[in-house]
C-alpha positions as a Python dict, from the first residue, in 0.01 Angstrom:
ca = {
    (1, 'X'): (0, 0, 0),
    (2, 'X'): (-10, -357, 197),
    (3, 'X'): (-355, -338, 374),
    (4, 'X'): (-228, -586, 640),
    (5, 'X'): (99, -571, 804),
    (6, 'X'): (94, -987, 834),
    (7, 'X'): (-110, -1253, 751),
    (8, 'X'): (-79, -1565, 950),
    (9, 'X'): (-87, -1916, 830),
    (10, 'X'): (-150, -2176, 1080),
    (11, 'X'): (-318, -2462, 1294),
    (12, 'X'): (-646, -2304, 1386),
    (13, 'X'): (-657, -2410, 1781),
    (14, 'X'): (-851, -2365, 2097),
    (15, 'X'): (-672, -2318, 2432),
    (16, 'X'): (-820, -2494, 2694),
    (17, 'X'): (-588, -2395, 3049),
    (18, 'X'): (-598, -2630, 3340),
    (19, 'X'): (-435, -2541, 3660),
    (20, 'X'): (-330, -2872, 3853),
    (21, 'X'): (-146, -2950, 4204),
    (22, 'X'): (115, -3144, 4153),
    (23, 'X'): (-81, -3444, 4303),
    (24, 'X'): (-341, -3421, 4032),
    (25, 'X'): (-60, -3400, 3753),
    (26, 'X'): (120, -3682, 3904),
    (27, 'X'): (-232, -3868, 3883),
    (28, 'X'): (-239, -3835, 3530),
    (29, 'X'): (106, -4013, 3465),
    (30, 'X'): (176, -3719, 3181),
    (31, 'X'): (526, -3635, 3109),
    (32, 'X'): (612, -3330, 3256),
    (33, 'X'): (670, -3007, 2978),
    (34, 'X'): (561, -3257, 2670),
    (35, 'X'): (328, -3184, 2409),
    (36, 'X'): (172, -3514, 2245),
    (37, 'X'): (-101, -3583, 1990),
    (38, 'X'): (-402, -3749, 2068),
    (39, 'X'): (-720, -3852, 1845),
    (40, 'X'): (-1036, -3677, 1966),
    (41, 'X'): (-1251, -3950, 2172),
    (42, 'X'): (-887, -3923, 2361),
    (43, 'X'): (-943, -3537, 2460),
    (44, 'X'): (-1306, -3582, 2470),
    (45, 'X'): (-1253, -3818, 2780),
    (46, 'X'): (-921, -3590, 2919),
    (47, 'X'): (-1164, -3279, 2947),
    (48, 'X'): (-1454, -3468, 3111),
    (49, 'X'): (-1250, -3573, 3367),
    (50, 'X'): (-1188, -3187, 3530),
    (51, 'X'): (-1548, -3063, 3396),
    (52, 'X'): (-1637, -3187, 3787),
    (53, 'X'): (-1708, -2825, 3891),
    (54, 'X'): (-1389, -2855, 4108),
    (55, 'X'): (-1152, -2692, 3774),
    (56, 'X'): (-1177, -2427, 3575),
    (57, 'X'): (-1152, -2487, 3206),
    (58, 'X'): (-1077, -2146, 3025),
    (59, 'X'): (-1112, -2121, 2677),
    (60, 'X'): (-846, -1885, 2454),
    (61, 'X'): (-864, -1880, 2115),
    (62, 'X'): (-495, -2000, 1949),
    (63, 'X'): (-278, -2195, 1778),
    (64, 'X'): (101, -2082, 1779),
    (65, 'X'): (96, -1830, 1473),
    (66, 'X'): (-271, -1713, 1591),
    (67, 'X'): (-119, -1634, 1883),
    (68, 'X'): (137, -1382, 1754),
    (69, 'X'): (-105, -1218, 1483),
    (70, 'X'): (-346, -1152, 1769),
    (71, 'X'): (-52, -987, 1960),
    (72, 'X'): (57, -804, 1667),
    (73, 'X'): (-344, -698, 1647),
    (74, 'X'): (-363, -591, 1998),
    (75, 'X'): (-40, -356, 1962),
    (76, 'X'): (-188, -204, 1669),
    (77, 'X'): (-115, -389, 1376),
    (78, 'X'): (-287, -499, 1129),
    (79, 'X'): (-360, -890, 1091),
    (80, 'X'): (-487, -1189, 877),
    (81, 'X'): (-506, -1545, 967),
    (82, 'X'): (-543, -1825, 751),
    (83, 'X'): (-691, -2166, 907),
    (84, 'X'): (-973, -2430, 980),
    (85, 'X'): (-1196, -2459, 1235),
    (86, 'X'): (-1501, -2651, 1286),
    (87, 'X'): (-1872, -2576, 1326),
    (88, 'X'): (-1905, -2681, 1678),
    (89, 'X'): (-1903, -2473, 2031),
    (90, 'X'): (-1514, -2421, 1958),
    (91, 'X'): (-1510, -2302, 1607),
    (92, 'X'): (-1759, -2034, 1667),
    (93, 'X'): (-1612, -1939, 1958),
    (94, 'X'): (-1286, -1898, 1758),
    (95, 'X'): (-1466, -1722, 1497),
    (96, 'X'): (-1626, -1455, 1728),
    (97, 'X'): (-1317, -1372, 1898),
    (98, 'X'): (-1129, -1334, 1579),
    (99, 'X'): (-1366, -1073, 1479),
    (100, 'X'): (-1401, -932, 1792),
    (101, 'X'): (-955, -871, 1797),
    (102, 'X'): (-1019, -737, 1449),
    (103, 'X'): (-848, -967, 1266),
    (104, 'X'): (-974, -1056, 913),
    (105, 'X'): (-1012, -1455, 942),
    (106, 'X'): (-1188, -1501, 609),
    (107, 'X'): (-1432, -1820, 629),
    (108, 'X'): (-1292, -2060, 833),
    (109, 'X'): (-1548, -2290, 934),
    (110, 'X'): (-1575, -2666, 757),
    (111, 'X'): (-1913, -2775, 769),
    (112, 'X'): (-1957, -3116, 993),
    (113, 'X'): (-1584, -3101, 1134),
    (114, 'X'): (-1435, -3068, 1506),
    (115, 'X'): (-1283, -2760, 1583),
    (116, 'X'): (-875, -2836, 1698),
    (117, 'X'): (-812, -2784, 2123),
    (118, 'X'): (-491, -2777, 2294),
    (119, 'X'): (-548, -2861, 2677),
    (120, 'X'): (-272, -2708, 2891),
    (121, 'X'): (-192, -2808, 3191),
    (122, 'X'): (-26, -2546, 3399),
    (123, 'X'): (158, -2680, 3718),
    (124, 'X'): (287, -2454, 4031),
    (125, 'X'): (659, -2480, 3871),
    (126, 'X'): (519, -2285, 3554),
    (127, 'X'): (580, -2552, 3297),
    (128, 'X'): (307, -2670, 3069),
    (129, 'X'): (203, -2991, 2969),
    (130, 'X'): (9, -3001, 2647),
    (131, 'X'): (-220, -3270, 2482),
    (132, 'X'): (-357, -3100, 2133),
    (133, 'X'): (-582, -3255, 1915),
    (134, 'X'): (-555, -3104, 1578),
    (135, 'X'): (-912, -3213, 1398),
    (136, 'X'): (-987, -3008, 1154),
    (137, 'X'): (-672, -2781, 1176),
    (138, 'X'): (-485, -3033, 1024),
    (139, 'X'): (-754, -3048, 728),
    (140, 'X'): (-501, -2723, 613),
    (141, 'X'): (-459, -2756, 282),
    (142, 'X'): (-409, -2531, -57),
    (143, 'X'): (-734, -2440, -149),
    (144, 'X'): (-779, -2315, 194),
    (145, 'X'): (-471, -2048, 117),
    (146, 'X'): (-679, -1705, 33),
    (147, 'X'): (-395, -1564, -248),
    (148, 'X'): (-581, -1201, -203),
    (149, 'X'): (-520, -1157, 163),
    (150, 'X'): (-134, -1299, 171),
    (151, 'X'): (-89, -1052, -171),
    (152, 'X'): (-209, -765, 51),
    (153, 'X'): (5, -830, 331),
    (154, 'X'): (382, -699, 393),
    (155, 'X'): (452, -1030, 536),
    (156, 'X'): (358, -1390, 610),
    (157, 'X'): (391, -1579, 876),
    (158, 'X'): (419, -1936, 844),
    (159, 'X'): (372, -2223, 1142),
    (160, 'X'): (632, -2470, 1202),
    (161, 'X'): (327, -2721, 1337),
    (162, 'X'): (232, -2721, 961),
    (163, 'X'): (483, -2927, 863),
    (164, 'X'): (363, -3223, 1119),
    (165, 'X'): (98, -3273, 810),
    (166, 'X'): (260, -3353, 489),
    (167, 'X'): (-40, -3487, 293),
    (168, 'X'): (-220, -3138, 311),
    (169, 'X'): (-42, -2896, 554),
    (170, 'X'): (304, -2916, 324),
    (171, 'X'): (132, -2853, 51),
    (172, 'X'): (-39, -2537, 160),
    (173, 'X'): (276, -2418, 292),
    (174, 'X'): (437, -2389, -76),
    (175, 'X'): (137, -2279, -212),
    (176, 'X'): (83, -1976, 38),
    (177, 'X'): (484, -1912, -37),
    (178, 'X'): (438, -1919, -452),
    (179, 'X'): (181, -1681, -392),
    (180, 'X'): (453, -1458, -168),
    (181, 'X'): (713, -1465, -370),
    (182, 'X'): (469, -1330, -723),
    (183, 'X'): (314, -1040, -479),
    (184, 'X'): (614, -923, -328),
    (185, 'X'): (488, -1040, 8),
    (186, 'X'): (848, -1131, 270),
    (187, 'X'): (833, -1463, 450),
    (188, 'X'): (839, -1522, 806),
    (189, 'X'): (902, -1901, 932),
    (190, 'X'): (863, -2007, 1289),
    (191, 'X'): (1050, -2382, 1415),
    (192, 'X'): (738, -2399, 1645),
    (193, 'X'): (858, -2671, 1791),
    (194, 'X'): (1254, -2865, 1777),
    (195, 'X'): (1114, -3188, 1638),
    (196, 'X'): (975, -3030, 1365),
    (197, 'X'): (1299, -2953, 1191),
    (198, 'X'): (1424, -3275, 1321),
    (199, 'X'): (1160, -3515, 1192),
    (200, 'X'): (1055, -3299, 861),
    (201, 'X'): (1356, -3147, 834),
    (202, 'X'): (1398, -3205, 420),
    (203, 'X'): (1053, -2991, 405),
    (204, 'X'): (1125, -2719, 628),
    (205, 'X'): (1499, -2713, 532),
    (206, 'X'): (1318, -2609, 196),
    (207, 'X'): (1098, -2365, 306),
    (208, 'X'): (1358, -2195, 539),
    (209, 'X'): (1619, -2153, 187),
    (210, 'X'): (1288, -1951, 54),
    (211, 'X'): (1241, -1748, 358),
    (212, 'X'): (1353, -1404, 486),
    (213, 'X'): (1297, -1440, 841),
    (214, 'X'): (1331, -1738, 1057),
    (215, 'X'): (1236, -1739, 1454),
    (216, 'X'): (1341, -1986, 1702),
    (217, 'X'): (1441, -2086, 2034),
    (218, 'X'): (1764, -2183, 2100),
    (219, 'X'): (1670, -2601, 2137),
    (220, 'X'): (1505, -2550, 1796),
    (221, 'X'): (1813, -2327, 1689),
    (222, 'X'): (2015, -2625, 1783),
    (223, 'X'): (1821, -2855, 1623),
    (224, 'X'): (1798, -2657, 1261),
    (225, 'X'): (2186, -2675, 1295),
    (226, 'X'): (2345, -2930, 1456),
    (227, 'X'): (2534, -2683, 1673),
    (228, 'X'): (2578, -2787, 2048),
    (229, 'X'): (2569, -2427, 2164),
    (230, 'X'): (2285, -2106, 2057),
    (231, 'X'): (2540, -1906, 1979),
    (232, 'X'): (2726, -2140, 1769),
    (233, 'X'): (2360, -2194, 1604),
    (234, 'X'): (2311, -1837, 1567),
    (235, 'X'): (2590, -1810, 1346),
    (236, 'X'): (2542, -2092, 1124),
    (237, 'X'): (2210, -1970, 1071),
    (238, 'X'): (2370, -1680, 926),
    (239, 'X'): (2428, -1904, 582),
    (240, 'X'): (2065, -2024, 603),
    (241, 'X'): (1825, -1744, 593),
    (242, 'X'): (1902, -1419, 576),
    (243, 'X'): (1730, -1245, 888),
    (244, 'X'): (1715, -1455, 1205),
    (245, 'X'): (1600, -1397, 1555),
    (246, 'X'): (1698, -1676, 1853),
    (247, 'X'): (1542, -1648, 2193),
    (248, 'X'): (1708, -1810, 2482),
    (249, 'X'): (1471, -1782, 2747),
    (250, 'X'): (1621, -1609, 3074),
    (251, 'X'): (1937, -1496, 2850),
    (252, 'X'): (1797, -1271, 2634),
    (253, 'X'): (1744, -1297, 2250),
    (254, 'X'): (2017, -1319, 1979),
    (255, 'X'): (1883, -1072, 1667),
    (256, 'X'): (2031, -1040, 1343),
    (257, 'X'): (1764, -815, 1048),
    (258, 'X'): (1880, -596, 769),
    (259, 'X'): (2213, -552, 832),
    (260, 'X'): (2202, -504, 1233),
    (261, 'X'): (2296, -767, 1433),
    (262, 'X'): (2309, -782, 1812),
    (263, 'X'): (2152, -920, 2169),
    (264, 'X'): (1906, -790, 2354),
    (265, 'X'): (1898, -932, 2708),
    (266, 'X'): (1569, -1059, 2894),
    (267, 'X'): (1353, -899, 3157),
    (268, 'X'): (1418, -1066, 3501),
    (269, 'X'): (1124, -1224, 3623),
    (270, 'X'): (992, -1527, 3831),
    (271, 'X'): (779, -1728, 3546),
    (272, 'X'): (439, -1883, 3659),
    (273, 'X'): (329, -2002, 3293),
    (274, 'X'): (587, -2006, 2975),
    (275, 'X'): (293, -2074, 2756),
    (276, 'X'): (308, -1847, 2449),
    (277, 'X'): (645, -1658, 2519),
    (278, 'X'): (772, -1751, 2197),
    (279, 'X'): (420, -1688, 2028),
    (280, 'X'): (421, -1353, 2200),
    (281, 'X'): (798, -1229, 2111),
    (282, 'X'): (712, -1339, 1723),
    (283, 'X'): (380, -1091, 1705),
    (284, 'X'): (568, -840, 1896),
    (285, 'X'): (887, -823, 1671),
    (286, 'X'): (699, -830, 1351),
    (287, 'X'): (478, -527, 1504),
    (288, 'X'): (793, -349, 1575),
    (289, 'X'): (918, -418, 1282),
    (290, 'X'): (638, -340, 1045),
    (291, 'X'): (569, 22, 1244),
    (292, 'X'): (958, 194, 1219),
    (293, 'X'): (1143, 15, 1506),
    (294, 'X'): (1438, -103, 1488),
    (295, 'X'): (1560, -455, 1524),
    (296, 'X'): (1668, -440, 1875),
    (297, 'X'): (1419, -175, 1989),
    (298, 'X'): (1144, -411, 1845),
    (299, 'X'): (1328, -710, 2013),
    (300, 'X'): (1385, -524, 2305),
    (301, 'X'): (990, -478, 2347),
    (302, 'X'): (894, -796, 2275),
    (303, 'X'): (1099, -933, 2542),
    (304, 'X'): (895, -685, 2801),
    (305, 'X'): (579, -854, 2669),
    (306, 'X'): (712, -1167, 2673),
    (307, 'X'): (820, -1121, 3052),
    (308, 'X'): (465, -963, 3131),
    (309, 'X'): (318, -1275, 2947),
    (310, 'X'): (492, -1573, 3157),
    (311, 'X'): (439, -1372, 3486),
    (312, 'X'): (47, -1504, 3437),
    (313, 'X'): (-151, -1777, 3321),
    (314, 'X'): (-238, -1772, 2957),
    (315, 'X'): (-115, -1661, 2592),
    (316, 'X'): (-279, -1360, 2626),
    (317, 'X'): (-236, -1069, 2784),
    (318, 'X'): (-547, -869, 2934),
    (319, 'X'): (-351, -524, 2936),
    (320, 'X'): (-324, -232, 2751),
    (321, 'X'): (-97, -353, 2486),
    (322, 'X'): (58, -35, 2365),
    (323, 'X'): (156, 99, 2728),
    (324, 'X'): (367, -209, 2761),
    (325, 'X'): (513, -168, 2483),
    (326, 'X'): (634, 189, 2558),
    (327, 'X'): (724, 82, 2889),
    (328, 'X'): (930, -162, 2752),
    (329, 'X'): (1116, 82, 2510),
    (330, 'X'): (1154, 334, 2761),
    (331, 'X'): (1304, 132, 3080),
    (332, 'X'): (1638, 158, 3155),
}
């Protein structure tokens, strides 16, 4: 019997949330809804702008994979992560909240390194503007992929972000699926982001033809493709893995898993911050499917979560995780 129901695999990173007026954003000449790169002394000098007693920085422990094991943790699962963090104020931080959730996060911590932050910046119209700097995350690599905990686990989950490193992160991507494929362990793949399969697309093309589960929005459906339209995507995808889920935001999510395809539409709601919706849906579905749902019943309470989860501020939800979820199955 699989000790752990999934074991993520993914950039190790701390959420730093930033509420701005849309004065101070404009102030910052940022491209509105982007996520960009930047080098450390570049995020060093970002945060000590707003640490002027004025803002409040809140730290959540994260990364998009983290994100949904931690989800799938809080409903009752039963989670692994796989990643790097550093020994400063972050990567203990990380550390102590993984253990906290309950989630085994092995060893994590590299000696001398900088742990990997992700300041988002939440404006009044909900959308987020990120600027992530990966240090150590992106120090991923094979020998970092524990082969006992991915063996033990029904599935894995596997971050599209990974892919943005192809000296290391690539590598421990087909390492962590070898080991998979010899322990009987499925394989979960999430786009993470559309330029991933645009820009890496021969890699992740690869990993998707090994996978059994791919999730994606519909831009990054679109972008896997080539199709102009998510339900034109949808079905293509049919040919290129064999279970697929597609969210589409305010429309609902198109599902297709062992044999039962359908949609399941969304839960109407006024967004104030679509950080982790995506994050949240993929942790959710694998929970339901994992504990006895089925497909649409597990997509179906995802999407309540994810509609309780962009009504706030923040990845996480501080509510009882389970009730949701029942509410979710049970509303008509």
């Amino acid at each position: 019997m699989a000790q752990f129901d999934v074991c993520g695999l993914g950039n190790a990173i701390v959420d730093i949330f930033l509420e701005l007026d849309e004065t101070e954003f404009a102030q910052l000449g940022f491209e509105r809804g982007t996520m960009r790169l930047v080098e450390k002394a570049e995020q060093e000098q970002l945060l000590a702008r707003f640490h002027d007693g004025r803002h409040e920085l809140r730290l959540v422990s994260g990364g998009s994979v983290a994100n949904s094991v931690i989800a799938l943790s809080e409903l009752g699962g039963r989670a692994a992560f796989i990643g790097c963090v550093g020994d400063d104020r972050y990567g203990l931080h990380y550390v102590e909240e993984f253990e906290q959730l309950g989630i085994d996060i092995g060893s994590p911590i590299l000696v001398g390194e900088s742990t990997g932050t992700c300041l988002a910046i939440i404006t009044p119209d909900a959308e987020r503007t990120m600027r992530t700097c990966l240090a150590v995350s992106s120090h991923l690599a094979p020998h970092h992929v524990d082969a006992d905990r991915i063996a033990r686990s029904k599935w894995l989950f596997i971050e599209g972000y990974v892919f943005a490193n192809p000296d290391t992160g690539q590598h421990a991507i087909r390492h962590a699926m070898e080991i998979a494929r010899s322990n009987g362990t499925r394989i979960a793949l999430t786009c993470s982001d559309a330029f991933i399969p645009e820009v890496f697309g021969e890699a992740f093309g690869a990993a998707l033809a090994e996978s059994d589960l791919l999730f994606c929005n519909a831009p990054e459906a679109m972008a896997v493709t080539g199709c102009a339209d998510v339900e034109s995507a949808f079905a293509r995808l049919e040919s290129r893995v064999p279970n697929c889920v597609v969210t589409d935001g305010p429309h609902g999510a198109f599902v297709r898993f062992e044999g039962m395809t359908g949609h399941v539409p969304a839960v109407p709601t006024e967004p104030k911050d679509l950080t982790g919706a995506g994050d949240m849906f993929a942790g959710a579905f694998l929970y339901g499917i994992t504990h006895d749902h089925s497909p649409l019943d597990a997509a179906r309470g995802a999407n309540y979560l994810c509609h309780k989860v962009i009504s706030q501020v923040g990845a996480r939800l501080n509510e009882d995780l389970p009730e949701l979820w029942t509410e979710g199955l049970t509303r008509e």
